[in-house]
N, C-alpha and C positions, 0 to 999 in steps of 0.2 A: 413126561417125567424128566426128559435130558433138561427142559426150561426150568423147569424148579428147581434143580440140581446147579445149572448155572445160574441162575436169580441169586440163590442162597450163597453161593461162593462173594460174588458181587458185590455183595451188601458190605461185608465187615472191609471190604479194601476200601467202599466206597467211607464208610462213616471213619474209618482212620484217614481218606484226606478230608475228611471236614475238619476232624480232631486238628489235623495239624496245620491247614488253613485258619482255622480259630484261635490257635494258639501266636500264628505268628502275627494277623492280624492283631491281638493283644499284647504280644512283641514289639510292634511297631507303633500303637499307641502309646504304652512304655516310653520308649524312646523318643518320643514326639514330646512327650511330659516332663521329661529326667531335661529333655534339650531345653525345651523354653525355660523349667526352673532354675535351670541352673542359668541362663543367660541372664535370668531377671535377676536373682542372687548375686550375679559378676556386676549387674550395673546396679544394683542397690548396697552393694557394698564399694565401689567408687564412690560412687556421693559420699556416704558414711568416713569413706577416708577423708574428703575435702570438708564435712561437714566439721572432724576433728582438726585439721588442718588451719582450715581459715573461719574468721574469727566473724567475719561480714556483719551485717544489719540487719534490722528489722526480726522478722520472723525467723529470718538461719540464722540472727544469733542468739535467736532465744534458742532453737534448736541446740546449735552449738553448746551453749551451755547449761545446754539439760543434760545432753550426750557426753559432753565431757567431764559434766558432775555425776553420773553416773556410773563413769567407770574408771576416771580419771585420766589425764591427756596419755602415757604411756600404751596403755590400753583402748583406750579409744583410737589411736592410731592402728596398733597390731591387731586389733579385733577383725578390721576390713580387710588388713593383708593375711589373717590368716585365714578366713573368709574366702577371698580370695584363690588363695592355693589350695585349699582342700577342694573348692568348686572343679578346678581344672584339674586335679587329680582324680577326682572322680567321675570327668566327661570324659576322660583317658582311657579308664576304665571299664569294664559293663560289666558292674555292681546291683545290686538290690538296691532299693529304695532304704531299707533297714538299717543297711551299713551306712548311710549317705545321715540317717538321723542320728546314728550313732558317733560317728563323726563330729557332727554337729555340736552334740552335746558334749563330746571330749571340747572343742573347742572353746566352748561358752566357760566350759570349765574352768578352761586354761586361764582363760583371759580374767574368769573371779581371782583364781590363785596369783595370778601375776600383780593384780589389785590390791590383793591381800600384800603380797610382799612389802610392797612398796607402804602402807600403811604400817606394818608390823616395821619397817629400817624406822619409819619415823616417828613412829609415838611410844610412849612408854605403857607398860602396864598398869589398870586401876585407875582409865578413863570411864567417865560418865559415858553410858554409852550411848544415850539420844543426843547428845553433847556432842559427841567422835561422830556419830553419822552425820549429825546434820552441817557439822562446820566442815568435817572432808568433803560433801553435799555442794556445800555454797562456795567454797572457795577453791574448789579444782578447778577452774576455768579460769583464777589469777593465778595459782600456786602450783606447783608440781606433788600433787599424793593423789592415794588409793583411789577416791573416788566414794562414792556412796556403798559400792558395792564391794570394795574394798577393805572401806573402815566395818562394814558390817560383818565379814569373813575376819579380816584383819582382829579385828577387837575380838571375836569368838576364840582366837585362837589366843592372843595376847593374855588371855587366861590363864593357858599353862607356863606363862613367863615368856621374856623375849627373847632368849636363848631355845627357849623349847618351840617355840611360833616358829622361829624363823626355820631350825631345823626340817619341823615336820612341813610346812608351807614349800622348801625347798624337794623334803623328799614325795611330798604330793603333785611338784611343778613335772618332775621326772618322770614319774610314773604315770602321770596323764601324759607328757612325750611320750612313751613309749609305747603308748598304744594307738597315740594318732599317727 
């Protein structure tokens, strides 16, 4: 009976270290995961700055100027470097994966709204709006504007007049800072 007695004590100390050998084993696959993503995130968003940067041949500058007609040079600049800084904020860190996507998406945000800006300084209200996308589109990689994604944000808000666009695009630039 004393065997059974101590058998039974045994067991739940035993399965609480398994619990917590399991747990840190998937602790440290976590962080095995968070590490390489984020390494690869730090070096795909380097290219991504040089891809904006230099203007090169052949296939990177078709690249180039698909990437720069998509969000326009401003932005396609700041997108890597803010890319960039949230990655290393977040390897600083030990965060959830959730925050890390949340982040992420503030960021993407930001860099539409930043888009949008610069679309909204430069065009007036009561554009064609397959017109406004497609020529901020093709000509961001000679011209300085929004971007594709820009004039698409841009124009939506150009709606409520350029007074009003630029306001709320101003107070939406804020308010996405403030939470990244």
């Amino acid at each position: 009976m004393a065997n059974s007695k101590n058998n039974q004590k045994k067991k739940p100390a035993q399965s609480k270290n398994k619990r917590a050998n399991e747990q840190a084993l998937k602790a440290e696959k976590r962080e095995a995961v968070n590490r390489i993503a984020g390494v690869v995130l730090f070096a795909v968003s380097i290219i991504f700055f040089f891809v904006a940067v230099v203007s090169g041949e052949g296939a990177w500058h078709f690249v180039h100027n698909t990437y720069v007609g998509l969000f326009g040079y401003l932005a396609s600049i700041l997108f890597p470097i803010l890319t960039v800084v949230i990655t290393v904020l977040y390897s600083v860190k030990d965060n959830r994966p959730y925050e890390f996507i949340a982040k992420a998406i503030e960021c993407i945000l930001m860099i539409f709204l930043i888009s949008a800006l610069i679309y909204i300084v430069q065009n007036q209200s009561g554009a064609d709006f397959k017109t406004a996308v497609t020529d901020s589109f093709t000509d961001a990689p000679s011209n300085f504007n929004g971007g594709f994604f820009g004039a698409l944000v841009g124009w939506l808000l150009l709606t409520f007049g350029k007074t009003a666009a630029i306001v709320v695009d101003l107070v939406l630039v804020f308010v996405d800072f403030m939470f990244l």
